[in-house]
N, C-alpha and C positions, 0 to 999 in steps of 0.2 A: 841175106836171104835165109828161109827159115828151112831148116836140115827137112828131106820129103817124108820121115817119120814121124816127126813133130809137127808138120802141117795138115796131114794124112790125120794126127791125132785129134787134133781141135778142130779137122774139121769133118770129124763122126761127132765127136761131142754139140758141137752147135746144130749139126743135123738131128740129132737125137730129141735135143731141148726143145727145135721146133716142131720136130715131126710130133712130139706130144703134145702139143696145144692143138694138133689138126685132126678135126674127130674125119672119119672117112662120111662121104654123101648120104644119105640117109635117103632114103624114101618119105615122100611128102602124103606119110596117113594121112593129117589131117585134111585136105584137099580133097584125098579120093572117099574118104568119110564123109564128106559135106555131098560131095558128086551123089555118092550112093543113096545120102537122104532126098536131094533133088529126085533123084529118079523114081524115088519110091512115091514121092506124093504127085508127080507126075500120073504114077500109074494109078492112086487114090481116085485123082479128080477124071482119069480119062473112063474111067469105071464110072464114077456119078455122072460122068456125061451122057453115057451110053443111056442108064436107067433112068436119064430126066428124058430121054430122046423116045423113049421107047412107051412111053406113057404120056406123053403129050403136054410135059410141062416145062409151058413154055419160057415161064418166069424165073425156075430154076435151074433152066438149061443153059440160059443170058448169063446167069449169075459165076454158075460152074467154068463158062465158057471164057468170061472175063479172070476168072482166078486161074484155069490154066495157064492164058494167055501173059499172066503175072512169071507164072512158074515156070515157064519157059525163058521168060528174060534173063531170072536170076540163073537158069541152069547155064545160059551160055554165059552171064559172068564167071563163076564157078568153075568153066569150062575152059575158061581164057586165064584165071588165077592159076588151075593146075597145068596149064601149058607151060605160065612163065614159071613153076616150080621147076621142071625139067630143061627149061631155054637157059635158066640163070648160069653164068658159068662158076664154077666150084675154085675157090680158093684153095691151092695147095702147096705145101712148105716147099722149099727149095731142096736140090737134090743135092747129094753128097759131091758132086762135083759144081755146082755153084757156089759150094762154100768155098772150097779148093780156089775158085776161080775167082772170087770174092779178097780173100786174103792175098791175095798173088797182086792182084790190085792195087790192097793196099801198101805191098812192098815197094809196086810205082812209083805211089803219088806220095810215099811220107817219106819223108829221111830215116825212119827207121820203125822197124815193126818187131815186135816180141811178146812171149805169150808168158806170163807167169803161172804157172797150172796150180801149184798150190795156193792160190791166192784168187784163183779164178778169174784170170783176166786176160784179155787182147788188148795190147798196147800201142799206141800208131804216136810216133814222134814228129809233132811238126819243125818246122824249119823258127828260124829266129822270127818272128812278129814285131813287127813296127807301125805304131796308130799314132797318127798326128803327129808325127815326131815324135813318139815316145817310146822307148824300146820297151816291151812286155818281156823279151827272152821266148825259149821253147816252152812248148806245151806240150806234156805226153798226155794224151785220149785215150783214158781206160774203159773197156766197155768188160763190162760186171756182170759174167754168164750164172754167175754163181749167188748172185739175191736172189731175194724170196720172189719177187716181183722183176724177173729181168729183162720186161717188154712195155717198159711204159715212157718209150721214146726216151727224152734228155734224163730222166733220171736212170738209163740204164747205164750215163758215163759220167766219169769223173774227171775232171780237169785239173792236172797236178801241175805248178808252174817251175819246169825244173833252174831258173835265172828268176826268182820273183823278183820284180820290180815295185812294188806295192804303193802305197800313197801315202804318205804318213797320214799315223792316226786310223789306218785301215791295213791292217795285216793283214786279213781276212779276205782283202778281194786284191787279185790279181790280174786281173783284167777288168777293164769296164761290163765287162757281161757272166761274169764268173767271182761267185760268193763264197768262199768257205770248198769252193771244189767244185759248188754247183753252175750249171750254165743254165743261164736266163737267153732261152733260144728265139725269143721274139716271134717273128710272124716265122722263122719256121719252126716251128714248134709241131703242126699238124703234118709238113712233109716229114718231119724226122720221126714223129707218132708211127706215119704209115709205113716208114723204111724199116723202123724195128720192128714193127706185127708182122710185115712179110717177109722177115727174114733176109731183107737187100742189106748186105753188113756192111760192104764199102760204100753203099748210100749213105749211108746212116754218117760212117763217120765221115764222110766229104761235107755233108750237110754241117757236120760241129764244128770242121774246118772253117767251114764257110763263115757260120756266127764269129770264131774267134778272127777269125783276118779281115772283117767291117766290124763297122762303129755308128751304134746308133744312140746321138745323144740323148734321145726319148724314153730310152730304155736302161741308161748307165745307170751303176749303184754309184759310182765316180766318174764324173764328166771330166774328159783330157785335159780341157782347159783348168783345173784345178788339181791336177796329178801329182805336179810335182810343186805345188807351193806348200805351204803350211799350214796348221789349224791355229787361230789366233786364240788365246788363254783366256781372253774377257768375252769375244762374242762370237766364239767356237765356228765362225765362217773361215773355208779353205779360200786364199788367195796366193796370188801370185810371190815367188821370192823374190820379185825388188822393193815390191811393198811392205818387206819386212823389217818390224822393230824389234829390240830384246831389252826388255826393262834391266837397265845397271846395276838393278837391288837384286832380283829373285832370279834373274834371267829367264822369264817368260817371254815366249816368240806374241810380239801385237798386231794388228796391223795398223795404216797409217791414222783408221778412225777414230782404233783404242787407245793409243799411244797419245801418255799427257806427256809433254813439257814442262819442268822444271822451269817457273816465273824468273826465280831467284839463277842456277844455274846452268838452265838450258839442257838438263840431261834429261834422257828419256825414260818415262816411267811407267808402271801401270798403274791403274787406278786402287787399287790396293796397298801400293808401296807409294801413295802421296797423300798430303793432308790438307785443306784447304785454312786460310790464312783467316784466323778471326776478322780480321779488321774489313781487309781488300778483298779474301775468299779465294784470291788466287790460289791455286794448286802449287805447293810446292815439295820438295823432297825433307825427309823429315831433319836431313843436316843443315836444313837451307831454313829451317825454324826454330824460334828460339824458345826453349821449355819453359816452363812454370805450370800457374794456374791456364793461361792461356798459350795459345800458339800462335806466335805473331812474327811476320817475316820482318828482315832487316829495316824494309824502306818503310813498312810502316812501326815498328819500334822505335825509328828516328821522327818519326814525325806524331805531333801530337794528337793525345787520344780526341775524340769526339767529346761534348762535355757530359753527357748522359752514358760515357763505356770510361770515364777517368776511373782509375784505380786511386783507392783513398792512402795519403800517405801512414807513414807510420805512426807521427803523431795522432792522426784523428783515426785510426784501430786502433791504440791506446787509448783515448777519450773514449770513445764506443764500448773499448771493452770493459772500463771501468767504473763498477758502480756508483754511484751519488748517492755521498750518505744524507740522511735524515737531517734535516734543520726543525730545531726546536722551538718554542718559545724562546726569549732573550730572558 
């Protein structure tokens, strides 16, 4: 629990930060300006009433009498706008003991709460997290009174995984809903919005709780079901570790797609560290081919070439490479 001078401190500091985003009520000018103009062409046209009345005309009396009868509709809209100016109720920050009573909350519901002041921050430690089976470890919940910007809901927290568990091939994300630190708060995105504008701070962070202890596979940068298997070297999809192969050459992780076989040995390979067999074209590992001009595997270097792939013997690239001299007359 946090010493009552140190929670006494941060929590004038968080009443401060809000209390200055909160302008005090203001008076609705504009409303009683419009009001005043209403009134005044009221009294225009109840004046040109009188003097079409008073003269006998009749035509412009009709006319006047219809544009009042205008100006009086718009005054009681006007009328009703600057009501609900004054009915609206006034949005105002929390008071120096709801912060108090805010952080004391969150000493309740977290395993562990701490303020770093040079660093600007309230820390709420959650408990061990387990999704799908998969142990994530604790999470400490920094909310960050000290950015430039420290009210714009999830990005006012940072998500440090103090046991990372990560996915390979993804250091970066530590949970299925947290990238680099940051939380991808899904649909509550707009309650966590409103928690942090009005100052509810154990709202706020129960709500980040909430995102990190469910799992929405719609929303994962890493789906569970691929967490803990591998990234395969040839077709960079995460799968499961049973379906894992490691090429005997480079030791690249395959899976069962990428992963050739050895014709000739049966070892497994990647498509990079095998060569396919002139003759058959089978795949095989390069010990399992026999060099030269061509690459030909065992079973077909024992067996004979095709007559249009024979290779010419020695004598006849000797004859070939041998010019033919000139014959003369006798």
């Amino acid at each position: 629990m946090l010493p009552v001078s140190l929670l006494l401190r941060v929590a004038r500091r968080l009443h401060f930060l809000w209390s200055s985003r909160f302008e005090p009520a203001a008076e609705p000018f504009r409303a009683w300006s419009v009001l005043e103009t209403d009134l005044a062409e009221l009294a225009r046209l109840r004046r040109q009433l009188r003097l079409a009345a008073s003269r006998n005309l009749d035509h412009a009396r009709t006319e006047v009498a219809q544009q009042l009868t205008e100006s009086l509709a718009q005054l009681s809209r006007d009328l009703n706008r600057l009501r609900d100016e004054y009915e609206t109720p006034r949005v105002r920050p929390p008071s120096l003991g709801d912060f108090v009573r805010d952080i004391r909350q969150l000493e309740a519901e977290f395993a562990a709460v701490e303020v770093r002041w040079s660093d600007g921050v309230v820390r709420a430690v959650t408990e061990p997290i387990v999704l799908g089976g998969v142990p994530l470890g604790s999470f400490a919940i920094d909310f960050h009174w000290n950015r430039e910007k420290p009210f714009l809901g999830a990005k006012s927290f940072e998500i440090v995984a103090l046991e990372p568990n990560p996915p390979s091939g993804h250091e970066d994300v530590t949970h299925p809903h947290v990238h680099d630190g940051a939380l991808c708060p899904g649909d509550a995105a707009d309650p966590l919005e409103d928690a942090v504008v009005a100052g509810r701070v154990a709202d706020a962070f129960l709500l980040v709780h909430a995102v990190l202890s469910h799992y929405n596979p719609n929303s994962a940068y890493v789906r569970l079901a691929e967490w803990e298997g591998f990234l395969c070297a040839d077709c960079q999809r995460r799968v499961a570790d049973e379906g894992c192969f490691t090429c005997e050459e480079c030791n690249d992780s395959l899976c069962d797609e990428c992963a050739v076989t050895c014709a000739a040995c049966s070892a497994a390979r990647c498509s990079n560290c095998t060569i396919p067999c002139d003759v058959c074209r089978d795949r095989h590992c390069r010990a399992c081919l026999t060099g030269g001009r061509r690459a030909v595997c065992a079973d077909c270097r024992t067996d004979p070439l095709p007559p249009e792939e024979e290779e010419p013997s020695d004598d006849e690239t000797e004859s070939a490479e041998k010019p033919v001299a000139a014959v003369g007359p006798l």
